[in-house]
N, C-alpha and C positions, 0 to 999 in steps of 0.2 A: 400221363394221366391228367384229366380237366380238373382239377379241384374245382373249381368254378361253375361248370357244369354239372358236375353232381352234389354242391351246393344247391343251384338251381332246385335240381330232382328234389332235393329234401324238401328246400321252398314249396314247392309245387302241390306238396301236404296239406300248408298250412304253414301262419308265421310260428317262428322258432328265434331261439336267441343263439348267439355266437357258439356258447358251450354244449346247448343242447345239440348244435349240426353236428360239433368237432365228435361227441358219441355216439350219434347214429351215426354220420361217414363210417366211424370205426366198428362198428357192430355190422353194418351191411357193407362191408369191406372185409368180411372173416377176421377183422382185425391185427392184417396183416399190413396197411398202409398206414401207420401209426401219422397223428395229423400235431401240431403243436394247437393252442388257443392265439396264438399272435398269427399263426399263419391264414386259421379262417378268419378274425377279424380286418387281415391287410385285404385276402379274397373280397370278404363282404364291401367294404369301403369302395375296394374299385366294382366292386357291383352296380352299386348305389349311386358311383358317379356315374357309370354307362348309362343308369335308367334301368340297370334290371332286376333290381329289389328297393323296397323304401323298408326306412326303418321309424321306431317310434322317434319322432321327434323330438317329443316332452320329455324321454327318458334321457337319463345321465349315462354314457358312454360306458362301458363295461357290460358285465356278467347278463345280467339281463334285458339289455335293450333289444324289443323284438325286430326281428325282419319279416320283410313278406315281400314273394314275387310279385312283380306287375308285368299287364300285358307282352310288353318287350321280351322281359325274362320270360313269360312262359313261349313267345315263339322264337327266342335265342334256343330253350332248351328243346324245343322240339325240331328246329332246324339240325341242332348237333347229334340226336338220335337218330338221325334219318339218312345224315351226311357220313359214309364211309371215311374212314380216316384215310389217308394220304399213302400208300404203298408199294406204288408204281414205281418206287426208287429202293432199292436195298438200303438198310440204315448202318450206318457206321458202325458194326460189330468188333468192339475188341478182339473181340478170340479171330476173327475172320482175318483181320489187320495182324495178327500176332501169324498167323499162320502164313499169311504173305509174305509178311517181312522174314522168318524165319527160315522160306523155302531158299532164299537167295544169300542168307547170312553162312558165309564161312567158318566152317567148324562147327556148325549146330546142327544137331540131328533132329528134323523136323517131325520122324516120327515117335520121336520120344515126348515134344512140344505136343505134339497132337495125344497120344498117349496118357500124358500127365492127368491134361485137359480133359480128359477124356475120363476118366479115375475119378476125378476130383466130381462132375458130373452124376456119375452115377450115384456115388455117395450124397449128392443132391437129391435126386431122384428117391433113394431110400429115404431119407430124411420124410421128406414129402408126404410119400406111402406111408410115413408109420403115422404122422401127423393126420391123413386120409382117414385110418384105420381107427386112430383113439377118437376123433373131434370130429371130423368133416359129415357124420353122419349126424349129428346135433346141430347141425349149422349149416342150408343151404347157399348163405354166402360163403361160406370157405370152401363149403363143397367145390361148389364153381371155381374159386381162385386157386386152390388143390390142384385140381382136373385141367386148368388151363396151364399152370405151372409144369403141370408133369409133360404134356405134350408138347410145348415150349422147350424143356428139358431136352424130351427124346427126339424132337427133330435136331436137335444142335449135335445131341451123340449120332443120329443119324450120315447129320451132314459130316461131323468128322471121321467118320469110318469110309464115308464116299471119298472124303480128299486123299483118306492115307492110303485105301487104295489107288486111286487115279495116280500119286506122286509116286506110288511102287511101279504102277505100270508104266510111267514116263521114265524113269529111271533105265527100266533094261529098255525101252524101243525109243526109237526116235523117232523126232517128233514127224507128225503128218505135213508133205506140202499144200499149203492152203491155195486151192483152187480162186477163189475169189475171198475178197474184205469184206465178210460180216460182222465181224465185232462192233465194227461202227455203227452198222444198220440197228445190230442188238439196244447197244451202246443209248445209240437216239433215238430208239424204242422205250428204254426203259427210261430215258429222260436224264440221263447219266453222261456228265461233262468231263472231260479229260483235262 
């Protein structure tokens, strides 16, 4: 997540002082992404050196010294709304990495690893939902961070119900011979180095 960027966004209102962003971030965040005060003022600092907010000069450093965006920062932020973030490459997933390494570790039973994982998820999931049900309808940012959560959720329980089957059915048959090397084609498709 930008801290930086959606500093910017608040900037973009209007000047603000360090403590007031740290409470909107958290209210337009369903106040799920809890922020420290030392972490927006380091944010803000390197802002200010880049050129993309100025702050009150005359004022004395703490609580209320204002910022405000300048032109840079507003087309820094509007570059980063516009610019899809980076996806093209699968991201280092523990649970994916645990599930790899398990399929090959002797004496573990991989679908018991994917199972657990699996348990422990959906009690996420509920969690979520009841969180949805009391709050999320008072607050259309958590609404959204709810609803993005839960589908985040279900495609991961998704994907492990795909692998624990795939691993059952690799189990009784064996494996296909491969006509030709696509993994590699995939591989430097997806921009994914060995």
């Amino acid at each position: 997540m930008s801290i930086r960027h959606a500093l910017l966004a608040l900037l973009s209102e209007g000047p603000k002082y360090g403590l007031q962003l740290r409470e909107e971030f958290e209210a337009r965040t369903g106040e799920v992404w809890p922020l420290n005060v030392g972490q927006v003022y380091t944010t803000l600092q390197r802002l200010e050196r880049d050129g993309l907010v100025e702050s009150d000069d005359d004022a004395d450093p703490g609580p209320q010294k204002g910022f405000r965006i300048t032109v840079d920062g507003a087309d820094e932020l509007a570059g980063w709304l516009r610019t899809p973030p980076d996806m093209a490459s699968p991201p280092r997933d523990e649970l994916v990495i645990k599930v790899l390494v398990a399929v090959r570790l002797p004496g573990v039973d991989v679908h018991d690893v994917i199972q657990t994982h699996r348990r422990y998820l959906v009690e996420l999931m509920q969690q979520w939902t009841r969180l949805k049900e009391e709050e999320a309808e008072f607050d259309i940012g958590l609404a959204l961070v709810v609803d993005a959560e839960l589908y985040r959720l279900d495609a991961v329980v998704q994907w492990l119900d795909t692998a624990d089957g795939r691993l059952k059915r690799a189990a009784l048959e064996p494996p296909p011979v491969r006509t030709s090397d696509v993994a590699p084609q995939i591989r430097r498709r997806a921009g994914v180095r060995r």
